[in-house]
MDTraj code that builds the backbone (N, CA, C; nanometers):
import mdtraj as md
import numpy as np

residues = "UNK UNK UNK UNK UNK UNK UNK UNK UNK UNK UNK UNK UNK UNK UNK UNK UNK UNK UNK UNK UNK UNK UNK UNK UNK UNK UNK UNK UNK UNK UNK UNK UNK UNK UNK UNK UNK UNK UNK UNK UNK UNK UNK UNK UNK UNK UNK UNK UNK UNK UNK UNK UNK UNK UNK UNK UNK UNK UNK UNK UNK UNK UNK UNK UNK UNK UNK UNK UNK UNK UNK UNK UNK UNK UNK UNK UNK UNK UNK UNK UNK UNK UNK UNK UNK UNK UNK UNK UNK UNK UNK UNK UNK UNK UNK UNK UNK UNK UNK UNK UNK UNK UNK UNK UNK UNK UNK UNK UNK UNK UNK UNK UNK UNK UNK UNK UNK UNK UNK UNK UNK UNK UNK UNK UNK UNK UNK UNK UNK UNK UNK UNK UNK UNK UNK UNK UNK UNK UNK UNK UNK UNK UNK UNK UNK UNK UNK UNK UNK UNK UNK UNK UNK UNK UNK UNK UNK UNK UNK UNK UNK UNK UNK UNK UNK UNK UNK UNK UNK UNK UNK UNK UNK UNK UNK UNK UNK UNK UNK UNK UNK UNK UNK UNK UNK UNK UNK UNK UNK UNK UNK UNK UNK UNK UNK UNK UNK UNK".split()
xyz = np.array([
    [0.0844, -0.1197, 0.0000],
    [0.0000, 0.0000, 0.0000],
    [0.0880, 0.1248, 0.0000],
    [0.0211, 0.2144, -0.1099],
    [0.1219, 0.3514, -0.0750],
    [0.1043, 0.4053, 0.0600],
    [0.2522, 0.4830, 0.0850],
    [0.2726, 0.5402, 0.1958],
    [0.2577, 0.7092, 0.1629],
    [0.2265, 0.7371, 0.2806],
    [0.1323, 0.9377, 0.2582],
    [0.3153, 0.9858, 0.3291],
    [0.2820, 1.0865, 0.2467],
    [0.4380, 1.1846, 0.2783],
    [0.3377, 1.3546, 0.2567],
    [0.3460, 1.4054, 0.4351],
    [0.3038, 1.5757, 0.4288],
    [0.3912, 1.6679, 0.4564],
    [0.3972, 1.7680, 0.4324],
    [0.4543, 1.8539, 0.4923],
    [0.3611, 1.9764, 0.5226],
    [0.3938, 2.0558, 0.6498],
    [0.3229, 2.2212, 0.6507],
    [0.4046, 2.2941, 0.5260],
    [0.3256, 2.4262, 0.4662],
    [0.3279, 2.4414, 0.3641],
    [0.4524, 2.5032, 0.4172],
    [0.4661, 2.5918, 0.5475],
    [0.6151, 2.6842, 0.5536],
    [0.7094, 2.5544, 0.5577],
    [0.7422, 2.4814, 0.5650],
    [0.8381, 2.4042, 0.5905],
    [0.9083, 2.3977, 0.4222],
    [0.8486, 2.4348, 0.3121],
    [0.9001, 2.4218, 0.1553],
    [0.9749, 2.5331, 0.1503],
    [1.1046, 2.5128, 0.1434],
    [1.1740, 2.6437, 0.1404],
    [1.1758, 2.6676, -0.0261],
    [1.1400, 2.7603, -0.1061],
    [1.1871, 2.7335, -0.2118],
    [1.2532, 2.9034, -0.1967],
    [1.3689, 2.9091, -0.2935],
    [1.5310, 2.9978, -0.3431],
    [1.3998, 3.1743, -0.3368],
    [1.4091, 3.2849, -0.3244],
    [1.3631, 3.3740, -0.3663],
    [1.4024, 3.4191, -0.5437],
    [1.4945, 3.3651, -0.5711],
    [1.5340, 3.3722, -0.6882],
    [1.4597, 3.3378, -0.8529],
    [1.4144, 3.1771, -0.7546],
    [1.3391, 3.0595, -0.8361],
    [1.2289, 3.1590, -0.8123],
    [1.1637, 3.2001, -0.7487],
    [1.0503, 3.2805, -0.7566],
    [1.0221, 3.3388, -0.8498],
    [1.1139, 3.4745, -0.8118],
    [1.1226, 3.5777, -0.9135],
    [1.1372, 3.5726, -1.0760],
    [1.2117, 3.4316, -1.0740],
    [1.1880, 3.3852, -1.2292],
    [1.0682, 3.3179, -1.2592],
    [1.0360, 3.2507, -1.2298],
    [0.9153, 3.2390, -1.2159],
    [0.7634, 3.2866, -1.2454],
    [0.8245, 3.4247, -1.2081],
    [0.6803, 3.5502, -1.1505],
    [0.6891, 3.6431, -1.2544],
    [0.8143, 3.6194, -1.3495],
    [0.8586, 3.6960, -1.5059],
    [0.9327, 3.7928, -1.4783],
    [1.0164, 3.7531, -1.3130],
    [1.1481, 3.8418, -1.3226],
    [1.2921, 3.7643, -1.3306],
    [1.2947, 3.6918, -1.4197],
    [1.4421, 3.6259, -1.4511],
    [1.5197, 3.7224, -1.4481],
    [1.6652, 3.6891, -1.3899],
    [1.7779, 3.7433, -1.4100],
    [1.7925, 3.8534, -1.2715],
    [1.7011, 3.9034, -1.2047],
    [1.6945, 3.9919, -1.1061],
    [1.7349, 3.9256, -0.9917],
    [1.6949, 3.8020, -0.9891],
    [1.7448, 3.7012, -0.8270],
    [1.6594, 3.8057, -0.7429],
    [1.5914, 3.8334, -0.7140],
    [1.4539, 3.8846, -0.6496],
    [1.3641, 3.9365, -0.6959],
    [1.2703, 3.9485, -0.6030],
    [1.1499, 4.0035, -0.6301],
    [1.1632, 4.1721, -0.6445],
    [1.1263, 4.2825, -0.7550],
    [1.1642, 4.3889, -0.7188],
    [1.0408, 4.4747, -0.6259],
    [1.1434, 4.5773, -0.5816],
    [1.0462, 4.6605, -0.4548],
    [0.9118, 4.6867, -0.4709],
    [0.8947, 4.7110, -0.6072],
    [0.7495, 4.7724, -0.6541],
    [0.6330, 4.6402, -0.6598],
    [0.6988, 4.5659, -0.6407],
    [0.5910, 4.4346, -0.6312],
    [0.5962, 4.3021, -0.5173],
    [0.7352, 4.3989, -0.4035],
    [0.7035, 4.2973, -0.2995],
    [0.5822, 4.2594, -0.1711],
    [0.5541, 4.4005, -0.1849],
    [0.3697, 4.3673, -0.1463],
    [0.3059, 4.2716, -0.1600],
    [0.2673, 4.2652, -0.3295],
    [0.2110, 4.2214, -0.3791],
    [0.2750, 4.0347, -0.3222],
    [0.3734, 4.0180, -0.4064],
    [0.4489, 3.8975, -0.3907],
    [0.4398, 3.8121, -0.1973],
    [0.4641, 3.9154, -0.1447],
    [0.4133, 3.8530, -0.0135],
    [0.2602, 3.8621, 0.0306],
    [0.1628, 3.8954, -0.0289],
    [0.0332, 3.8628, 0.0046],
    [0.0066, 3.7067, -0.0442],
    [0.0606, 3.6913, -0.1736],
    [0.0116, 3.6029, -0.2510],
    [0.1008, 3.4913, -0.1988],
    [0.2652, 3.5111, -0.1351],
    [0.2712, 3.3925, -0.0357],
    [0.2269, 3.3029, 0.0621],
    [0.2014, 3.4465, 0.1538],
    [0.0842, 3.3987, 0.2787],
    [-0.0477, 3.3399, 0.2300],
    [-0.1099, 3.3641, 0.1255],
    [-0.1870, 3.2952, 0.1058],
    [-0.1976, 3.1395, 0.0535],
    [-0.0777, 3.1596, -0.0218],
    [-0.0140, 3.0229, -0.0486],
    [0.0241, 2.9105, 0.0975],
    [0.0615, 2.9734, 0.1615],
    [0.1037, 2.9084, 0.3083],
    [-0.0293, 2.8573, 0.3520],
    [-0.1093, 2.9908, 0.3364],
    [-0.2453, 2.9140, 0.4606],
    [-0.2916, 2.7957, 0.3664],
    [-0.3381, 2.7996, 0.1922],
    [-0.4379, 2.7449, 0.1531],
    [-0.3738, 2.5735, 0.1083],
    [-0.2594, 2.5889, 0.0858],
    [-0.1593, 2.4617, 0.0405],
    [-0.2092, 2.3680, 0.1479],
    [-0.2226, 2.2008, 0.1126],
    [-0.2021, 2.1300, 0.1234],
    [-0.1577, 2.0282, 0.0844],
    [-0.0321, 2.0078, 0.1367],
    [0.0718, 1.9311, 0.0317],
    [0.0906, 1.7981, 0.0907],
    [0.0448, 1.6858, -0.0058],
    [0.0539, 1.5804, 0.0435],
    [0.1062, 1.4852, -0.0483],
    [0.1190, 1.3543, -0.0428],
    [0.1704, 1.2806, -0.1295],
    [0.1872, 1.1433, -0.1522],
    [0.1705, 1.0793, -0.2206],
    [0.1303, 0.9172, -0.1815],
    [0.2579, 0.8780, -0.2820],
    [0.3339, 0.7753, -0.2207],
    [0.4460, 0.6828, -0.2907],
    [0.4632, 0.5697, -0.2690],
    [0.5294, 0.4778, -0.4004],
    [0.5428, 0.3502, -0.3231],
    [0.6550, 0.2970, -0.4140],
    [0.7270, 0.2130, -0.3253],
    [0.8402, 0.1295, -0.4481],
    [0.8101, 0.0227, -0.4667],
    [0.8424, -0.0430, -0.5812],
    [0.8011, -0.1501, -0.6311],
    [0.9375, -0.2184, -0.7216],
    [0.9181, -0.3063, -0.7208],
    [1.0407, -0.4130, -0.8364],
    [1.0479, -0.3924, -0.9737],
    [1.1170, -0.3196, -1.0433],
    [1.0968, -0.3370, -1.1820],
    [1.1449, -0.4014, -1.2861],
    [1.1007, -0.4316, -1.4002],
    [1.1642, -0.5854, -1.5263],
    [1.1622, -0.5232, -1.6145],
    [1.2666, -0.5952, -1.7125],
    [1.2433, -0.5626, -1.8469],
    [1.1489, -0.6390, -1.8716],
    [1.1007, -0.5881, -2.0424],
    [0.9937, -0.6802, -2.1088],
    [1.0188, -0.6259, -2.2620],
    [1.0906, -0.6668, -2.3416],
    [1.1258, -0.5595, -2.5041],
    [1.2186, -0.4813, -2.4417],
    [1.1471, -0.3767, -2.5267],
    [1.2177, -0.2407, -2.5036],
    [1.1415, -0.1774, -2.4191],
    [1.0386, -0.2394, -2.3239],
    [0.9499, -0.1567, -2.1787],
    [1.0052, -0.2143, -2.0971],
    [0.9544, -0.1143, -1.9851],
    [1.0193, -0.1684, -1.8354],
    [0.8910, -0.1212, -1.7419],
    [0.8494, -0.2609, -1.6973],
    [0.7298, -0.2529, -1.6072],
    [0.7635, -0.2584, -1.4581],
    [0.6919, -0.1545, -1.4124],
    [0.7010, -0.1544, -1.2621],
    [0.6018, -0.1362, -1.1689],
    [0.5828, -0.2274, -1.1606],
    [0.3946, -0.3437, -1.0771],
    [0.3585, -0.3133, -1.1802],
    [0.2331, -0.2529, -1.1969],
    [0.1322, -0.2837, -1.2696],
    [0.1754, -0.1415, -1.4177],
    [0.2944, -0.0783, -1.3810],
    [0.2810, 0.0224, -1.4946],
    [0.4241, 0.0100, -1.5971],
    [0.3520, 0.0273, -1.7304],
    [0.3868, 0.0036, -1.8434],
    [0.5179, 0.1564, -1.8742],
    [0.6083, 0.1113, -1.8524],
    [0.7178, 0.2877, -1.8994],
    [0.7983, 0.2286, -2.0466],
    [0.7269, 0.2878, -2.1454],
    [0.7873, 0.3469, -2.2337],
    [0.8749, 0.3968, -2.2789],
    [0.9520, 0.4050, -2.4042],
    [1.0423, 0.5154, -2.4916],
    [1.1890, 0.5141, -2.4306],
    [1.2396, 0.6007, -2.4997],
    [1.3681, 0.6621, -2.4316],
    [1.4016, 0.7392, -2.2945],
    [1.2962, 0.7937, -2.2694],
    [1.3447, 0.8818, -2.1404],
    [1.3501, 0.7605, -1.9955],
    [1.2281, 0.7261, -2.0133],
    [1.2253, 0.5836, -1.9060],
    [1.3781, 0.4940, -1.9351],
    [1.4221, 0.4404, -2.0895],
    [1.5279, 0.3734, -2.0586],
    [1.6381, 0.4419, -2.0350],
    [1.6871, 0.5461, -2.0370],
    [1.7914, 0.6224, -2.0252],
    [1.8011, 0.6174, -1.8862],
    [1.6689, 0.6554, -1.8045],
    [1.7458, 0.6590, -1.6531],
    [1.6706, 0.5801, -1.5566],
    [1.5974, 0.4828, -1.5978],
    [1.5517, 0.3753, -1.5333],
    [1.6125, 0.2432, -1.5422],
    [1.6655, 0.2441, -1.6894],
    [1.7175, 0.1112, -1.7287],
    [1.8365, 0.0681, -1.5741],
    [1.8372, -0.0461, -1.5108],
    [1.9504, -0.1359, -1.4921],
    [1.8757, -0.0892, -1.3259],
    [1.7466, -0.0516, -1.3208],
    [1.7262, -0.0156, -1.1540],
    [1.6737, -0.1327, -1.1325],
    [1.6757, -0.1867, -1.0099],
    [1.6132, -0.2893, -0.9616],
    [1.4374, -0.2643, -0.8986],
    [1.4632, -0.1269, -0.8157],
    [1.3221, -0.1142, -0.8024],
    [1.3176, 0.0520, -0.8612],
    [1.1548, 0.0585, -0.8829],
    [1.1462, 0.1952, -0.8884],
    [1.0024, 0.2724, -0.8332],
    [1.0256, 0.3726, -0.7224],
    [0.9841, 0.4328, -0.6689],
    [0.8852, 0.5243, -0.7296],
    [0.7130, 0.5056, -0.7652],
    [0.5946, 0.6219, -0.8283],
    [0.5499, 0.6748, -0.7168],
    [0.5581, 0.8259, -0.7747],
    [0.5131, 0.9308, -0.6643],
    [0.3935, 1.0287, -0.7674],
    [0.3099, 1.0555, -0.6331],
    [0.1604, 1.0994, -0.7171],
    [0.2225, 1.2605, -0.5601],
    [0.2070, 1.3783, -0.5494],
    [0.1749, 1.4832, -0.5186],
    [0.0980, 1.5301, -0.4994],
    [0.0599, 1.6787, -0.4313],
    [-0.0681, 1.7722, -0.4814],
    [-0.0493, 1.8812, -0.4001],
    [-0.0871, 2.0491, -0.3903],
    [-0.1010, 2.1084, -0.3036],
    [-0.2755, 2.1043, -0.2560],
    [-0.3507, 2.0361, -0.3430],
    [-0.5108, 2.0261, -0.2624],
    [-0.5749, 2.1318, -0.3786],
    [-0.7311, 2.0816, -0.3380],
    [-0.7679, 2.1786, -0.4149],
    [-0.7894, 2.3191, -0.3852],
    [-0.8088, 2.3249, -0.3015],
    [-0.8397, 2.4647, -0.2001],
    [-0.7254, 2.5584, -0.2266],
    [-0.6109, 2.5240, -0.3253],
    [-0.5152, 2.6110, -0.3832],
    [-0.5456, 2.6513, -0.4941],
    [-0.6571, 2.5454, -0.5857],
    [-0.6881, 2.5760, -0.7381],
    [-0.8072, 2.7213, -0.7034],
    [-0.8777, 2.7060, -0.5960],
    [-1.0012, 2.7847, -0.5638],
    [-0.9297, 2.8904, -0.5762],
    [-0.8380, 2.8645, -0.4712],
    [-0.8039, 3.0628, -0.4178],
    [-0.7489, 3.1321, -0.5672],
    [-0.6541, 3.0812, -0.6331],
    [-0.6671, 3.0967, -0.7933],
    [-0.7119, 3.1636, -0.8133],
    [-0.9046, 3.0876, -0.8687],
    [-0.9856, 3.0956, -0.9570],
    [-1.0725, 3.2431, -0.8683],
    [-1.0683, 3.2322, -0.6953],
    [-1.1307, 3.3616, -0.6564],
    [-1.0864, 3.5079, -0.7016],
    [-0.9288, 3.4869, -0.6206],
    [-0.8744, 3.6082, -0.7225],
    [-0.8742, 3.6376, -0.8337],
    [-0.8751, 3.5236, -0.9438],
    [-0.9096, 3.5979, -1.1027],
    [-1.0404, 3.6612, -1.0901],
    [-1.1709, 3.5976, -1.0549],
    [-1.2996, 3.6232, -1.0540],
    [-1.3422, 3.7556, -0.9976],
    [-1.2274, 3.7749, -0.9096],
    [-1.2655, 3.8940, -0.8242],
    [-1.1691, 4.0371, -0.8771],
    [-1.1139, 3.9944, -0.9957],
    [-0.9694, 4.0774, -1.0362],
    [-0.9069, 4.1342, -0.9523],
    [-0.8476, 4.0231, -0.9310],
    [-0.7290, 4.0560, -0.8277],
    [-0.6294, 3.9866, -0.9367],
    [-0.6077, 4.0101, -1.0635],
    [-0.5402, 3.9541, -1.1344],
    [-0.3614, 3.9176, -1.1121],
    [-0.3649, 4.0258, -1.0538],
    [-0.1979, 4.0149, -1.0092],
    [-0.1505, 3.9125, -0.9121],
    [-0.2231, 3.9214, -0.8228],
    [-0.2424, 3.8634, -0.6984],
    [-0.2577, 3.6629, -0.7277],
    [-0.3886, 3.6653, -0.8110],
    [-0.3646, 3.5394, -0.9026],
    [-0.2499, 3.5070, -0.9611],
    [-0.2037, 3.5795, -1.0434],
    [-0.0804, 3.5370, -1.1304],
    [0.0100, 3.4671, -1.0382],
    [0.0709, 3.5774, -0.9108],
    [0.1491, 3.4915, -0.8106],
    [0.1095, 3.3971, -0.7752],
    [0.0702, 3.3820, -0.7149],
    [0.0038, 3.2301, -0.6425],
    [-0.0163, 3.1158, -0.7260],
    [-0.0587, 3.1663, -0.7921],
    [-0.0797, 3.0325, -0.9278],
    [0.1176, 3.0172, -0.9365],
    [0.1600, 3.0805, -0.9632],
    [0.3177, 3.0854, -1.0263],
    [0.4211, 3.0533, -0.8798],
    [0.3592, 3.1047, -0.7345],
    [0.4216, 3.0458, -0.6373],
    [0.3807, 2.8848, -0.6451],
    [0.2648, 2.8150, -0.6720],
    [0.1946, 2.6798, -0.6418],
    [0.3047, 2.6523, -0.7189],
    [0.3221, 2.6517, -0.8120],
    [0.3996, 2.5864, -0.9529],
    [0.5420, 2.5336, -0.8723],
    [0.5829, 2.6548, -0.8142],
    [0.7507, 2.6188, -0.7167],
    [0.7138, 2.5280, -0.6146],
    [0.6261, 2.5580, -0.5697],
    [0.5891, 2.4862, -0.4001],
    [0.5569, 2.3682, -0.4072],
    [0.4594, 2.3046, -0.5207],
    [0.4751, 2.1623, -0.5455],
    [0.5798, 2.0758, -0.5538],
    [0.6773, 2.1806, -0.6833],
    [0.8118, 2.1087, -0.7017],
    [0.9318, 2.0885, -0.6173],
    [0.8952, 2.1951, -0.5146],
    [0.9881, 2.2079, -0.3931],
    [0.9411, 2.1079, -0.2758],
    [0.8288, 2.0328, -0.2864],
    [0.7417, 1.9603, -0.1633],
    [0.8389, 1.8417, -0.2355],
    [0.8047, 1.8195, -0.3537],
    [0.8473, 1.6616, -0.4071],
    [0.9980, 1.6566, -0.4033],
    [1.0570, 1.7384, -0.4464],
    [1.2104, 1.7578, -0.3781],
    [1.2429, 1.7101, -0.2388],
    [1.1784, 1.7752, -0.1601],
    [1.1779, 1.7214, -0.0312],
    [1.1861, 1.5801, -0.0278],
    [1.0103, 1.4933, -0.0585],
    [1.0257, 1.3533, -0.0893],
    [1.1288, 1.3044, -0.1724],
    [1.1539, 1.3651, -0.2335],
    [1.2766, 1.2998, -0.3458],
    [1.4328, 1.2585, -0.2207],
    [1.4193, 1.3626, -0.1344],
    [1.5690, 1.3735, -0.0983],
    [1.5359, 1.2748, 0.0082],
    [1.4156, 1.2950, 0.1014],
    [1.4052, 1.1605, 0.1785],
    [1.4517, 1.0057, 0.1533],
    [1.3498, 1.0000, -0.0092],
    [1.3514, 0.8534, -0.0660],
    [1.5365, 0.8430, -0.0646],
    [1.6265, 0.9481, -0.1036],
    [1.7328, 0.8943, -0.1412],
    [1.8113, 0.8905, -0.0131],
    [1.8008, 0.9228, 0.0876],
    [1.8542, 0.9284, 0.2557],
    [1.8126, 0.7935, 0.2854],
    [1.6883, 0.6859, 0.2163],
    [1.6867, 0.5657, 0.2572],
    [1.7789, 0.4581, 0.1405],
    [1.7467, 0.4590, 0.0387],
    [1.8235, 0.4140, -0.0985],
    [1.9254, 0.4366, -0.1430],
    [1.9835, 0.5799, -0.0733],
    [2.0802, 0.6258, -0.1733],
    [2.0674, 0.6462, -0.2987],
    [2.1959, 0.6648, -0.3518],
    [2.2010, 0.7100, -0.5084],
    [2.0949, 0.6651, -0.6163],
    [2.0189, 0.7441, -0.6612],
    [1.9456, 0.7031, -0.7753],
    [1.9154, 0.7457, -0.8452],
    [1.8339, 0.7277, -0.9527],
    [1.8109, 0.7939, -1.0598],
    [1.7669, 0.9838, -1.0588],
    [1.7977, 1.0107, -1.1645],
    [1.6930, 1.1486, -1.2012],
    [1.5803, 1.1215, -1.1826],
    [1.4378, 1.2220, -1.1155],
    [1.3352, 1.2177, -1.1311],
    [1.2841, 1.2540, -1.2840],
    [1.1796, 1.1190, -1.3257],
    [1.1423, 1.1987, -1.4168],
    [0.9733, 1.1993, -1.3899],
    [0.9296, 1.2903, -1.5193],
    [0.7785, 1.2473, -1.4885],
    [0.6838, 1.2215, -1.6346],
    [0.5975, 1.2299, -1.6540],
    [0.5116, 1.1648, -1.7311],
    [0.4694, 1.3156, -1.8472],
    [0.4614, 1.3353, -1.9613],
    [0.4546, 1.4390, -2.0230],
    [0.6314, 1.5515, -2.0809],
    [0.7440, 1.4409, -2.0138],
    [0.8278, 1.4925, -2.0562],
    [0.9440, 1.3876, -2.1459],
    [0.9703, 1.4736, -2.2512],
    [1.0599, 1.3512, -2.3627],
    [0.9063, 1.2584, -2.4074],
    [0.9126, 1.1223, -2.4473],
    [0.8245, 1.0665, -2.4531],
    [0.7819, 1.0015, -2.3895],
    [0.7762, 1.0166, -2.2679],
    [0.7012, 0.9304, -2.1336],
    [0.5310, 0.9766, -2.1495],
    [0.5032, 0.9197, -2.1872],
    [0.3655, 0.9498, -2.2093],
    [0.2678, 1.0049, -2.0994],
    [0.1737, 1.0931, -2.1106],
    [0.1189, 1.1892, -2.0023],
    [-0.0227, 1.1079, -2.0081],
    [-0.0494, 0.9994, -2.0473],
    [-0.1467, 0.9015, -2.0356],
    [-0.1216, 0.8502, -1.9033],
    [0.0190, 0.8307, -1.8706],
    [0.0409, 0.7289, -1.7370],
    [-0.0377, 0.8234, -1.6437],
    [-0.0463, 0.9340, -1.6249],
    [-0.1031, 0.9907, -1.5027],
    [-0.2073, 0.9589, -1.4872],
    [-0.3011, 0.8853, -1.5602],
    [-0.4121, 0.8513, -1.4783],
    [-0.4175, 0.7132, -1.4426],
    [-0.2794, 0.6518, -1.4790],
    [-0.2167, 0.5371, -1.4579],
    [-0.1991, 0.4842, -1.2805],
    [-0.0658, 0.5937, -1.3009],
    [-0.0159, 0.6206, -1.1954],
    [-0.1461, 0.6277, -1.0563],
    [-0.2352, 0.7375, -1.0806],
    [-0.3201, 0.7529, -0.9829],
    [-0.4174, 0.6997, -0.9569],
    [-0.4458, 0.5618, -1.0523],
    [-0.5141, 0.4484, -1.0222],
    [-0.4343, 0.3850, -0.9243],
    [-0.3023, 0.3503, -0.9324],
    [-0.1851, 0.2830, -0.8711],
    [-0.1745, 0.3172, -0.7255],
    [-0.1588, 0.4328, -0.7420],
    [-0.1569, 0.4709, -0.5907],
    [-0.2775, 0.4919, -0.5109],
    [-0.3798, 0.5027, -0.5785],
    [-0.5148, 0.4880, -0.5095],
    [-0.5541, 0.6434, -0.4783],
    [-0.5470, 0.7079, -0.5373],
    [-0.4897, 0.9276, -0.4871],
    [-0.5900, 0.9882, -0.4776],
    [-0.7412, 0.9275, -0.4471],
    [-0.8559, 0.9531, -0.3969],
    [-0.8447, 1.0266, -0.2486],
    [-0.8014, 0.8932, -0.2171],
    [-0.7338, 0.9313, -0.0485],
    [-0.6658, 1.0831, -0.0236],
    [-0.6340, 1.1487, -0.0736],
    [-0.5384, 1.2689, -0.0869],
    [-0.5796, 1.3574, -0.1577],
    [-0.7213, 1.3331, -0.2662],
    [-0.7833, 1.4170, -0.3165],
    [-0.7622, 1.4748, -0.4467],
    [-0.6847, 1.3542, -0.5357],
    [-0.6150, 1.3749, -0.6487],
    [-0.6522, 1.2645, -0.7687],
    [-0.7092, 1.3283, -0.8681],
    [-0.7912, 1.2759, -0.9782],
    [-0.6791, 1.2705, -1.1143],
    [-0.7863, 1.2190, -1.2081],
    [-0.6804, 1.2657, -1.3317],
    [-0.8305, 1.2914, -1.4354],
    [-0.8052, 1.3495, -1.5247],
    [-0.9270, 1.3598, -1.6112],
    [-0.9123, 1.2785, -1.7623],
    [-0.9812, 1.1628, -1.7650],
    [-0.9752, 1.0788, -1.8549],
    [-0.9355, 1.0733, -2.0001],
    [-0.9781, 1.2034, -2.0322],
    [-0.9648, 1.2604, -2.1994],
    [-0.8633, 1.3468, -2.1837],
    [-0.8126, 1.4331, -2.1489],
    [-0.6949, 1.5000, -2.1325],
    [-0.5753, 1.4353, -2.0801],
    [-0.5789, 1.3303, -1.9685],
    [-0.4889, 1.2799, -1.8916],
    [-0.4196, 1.4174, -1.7858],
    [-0.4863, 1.5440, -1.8026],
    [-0.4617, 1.6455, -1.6770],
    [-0.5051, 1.5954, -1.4974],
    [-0.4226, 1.6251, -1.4542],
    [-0.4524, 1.5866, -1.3145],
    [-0.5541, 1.7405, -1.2331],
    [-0.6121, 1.6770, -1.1517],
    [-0.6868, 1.7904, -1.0868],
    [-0.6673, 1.7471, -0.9508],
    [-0.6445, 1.8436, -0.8552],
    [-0.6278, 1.9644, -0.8815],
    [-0.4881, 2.0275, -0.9705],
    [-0.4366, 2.1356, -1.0271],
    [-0.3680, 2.1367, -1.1243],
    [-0.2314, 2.1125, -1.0436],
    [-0.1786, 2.1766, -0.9230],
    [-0.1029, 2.1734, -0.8486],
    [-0.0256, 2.0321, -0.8080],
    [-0.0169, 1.9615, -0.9589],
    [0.0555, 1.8219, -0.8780],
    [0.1112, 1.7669, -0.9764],
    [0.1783, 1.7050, -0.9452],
    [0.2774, 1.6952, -1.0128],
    [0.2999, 1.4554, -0.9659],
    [0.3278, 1.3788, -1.1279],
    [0.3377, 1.2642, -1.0684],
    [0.4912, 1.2277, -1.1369],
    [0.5364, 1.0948, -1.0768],
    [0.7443, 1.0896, -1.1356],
    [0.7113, 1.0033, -1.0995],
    [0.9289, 0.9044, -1.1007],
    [0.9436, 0.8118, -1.0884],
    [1.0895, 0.8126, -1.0586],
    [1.1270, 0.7680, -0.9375],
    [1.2599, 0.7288, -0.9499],
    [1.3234, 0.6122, -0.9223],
    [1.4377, 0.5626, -0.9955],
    [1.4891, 0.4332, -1.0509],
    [1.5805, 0.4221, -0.9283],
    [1.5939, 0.2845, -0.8632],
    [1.7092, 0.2501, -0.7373],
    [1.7880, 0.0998, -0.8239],
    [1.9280, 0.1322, -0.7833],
    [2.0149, 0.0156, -0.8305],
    [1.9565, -0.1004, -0.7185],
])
top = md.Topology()
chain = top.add_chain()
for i, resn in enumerate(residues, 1):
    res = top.add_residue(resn, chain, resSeq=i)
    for name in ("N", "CA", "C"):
        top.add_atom(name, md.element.get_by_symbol(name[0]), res)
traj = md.Trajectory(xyz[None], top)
């Protein structure tokens, strides 16, 4: 059975830098003065509304051709063999900050608070990837050395697996769907991978 991995949302440190690029100020390594207001409302709100949770599990993986199955899921193409090939097991991770992060979003656009949206939507984006980092660095404090994370929608790993994946892990429990015809996950804030152990 997958195992749940949380964190409180302050505990995600992510760089002020990564932000600011982020938020469409590359190259500045901060946020500038005229919009740090702004930028810290739309944190704190990020803090209160995030819920970041996460379901993972490792499993044994085989060749089969040129696929490599791990339990019940089928990985594909080149990107899977490049940095999965020769692992013995490999570790699927499903994410999310909740939905109650997609809301606050959709209030501030509705309410034009457009700016205010933009951040938050563009902080969620870091804060997910900075939660699974976290899990990432755990999994490798037990395993050690392993693969690159990858995830599903990048190179040709097909973005079908995500509703794969979240059959697999069961991500009801945690409040995390996938939408059948798109293969988009809902709430948008999540993010699913895989990493390969010798």
């Amino acid at each position: 059975m997958a195992e749940l991995f949380t964190l409180d949302p302050w505990e995600i440190k992510i760089p002020e830098r990564v932000l600011a690029a982020r938020l469409g100020f590359k190259g500045l390594g901060k946020i500038p003065e005229g919009f740090q207001r702004h930028f810290e409302r739309a944190l704190e709100i990020a803090i209160k509304v995030a819920r970041p949770s996460a379901l993972y599990e490792t499993v044994a993986v085989e060749v089969d051709g040129e696929n490599l199955v791990a339990g019940p899921l089928v990985l594909k193409g080149k990107l899977a063999s490049q940095h999965l090939y020769g692992s013995s097991k490999v570790t699927v991770i499903a994410a999310t900050l909740g939905e109650d992060f997609d809301r606050e979003v959709e209030r501030l656009h509705k309410n034009g608070d457009e700016l205010s949206s933009f951040f938050l939507d563009g902080i969620g984006s870091e804060m997910v990837e900075y939660f699974v980092r976290a899990l990432d660095m755990r999994l490798r404090n037990i395993y050690g050395q392993g693969s690159a994370r990858i995830s599903p929608g990048y190179g040709d790993l097909p973005l079908s697996l995500n509703c794969d994946i979240l059959d697999f892990l069961k991500t009801s429990r945690i409040g995390l769907r996938c939408d059948p015809s798109t293969y988009i996950m809902i709430p948008r804030k999540s993010i699913t991978a895989f990493i390969g152990w010798k």
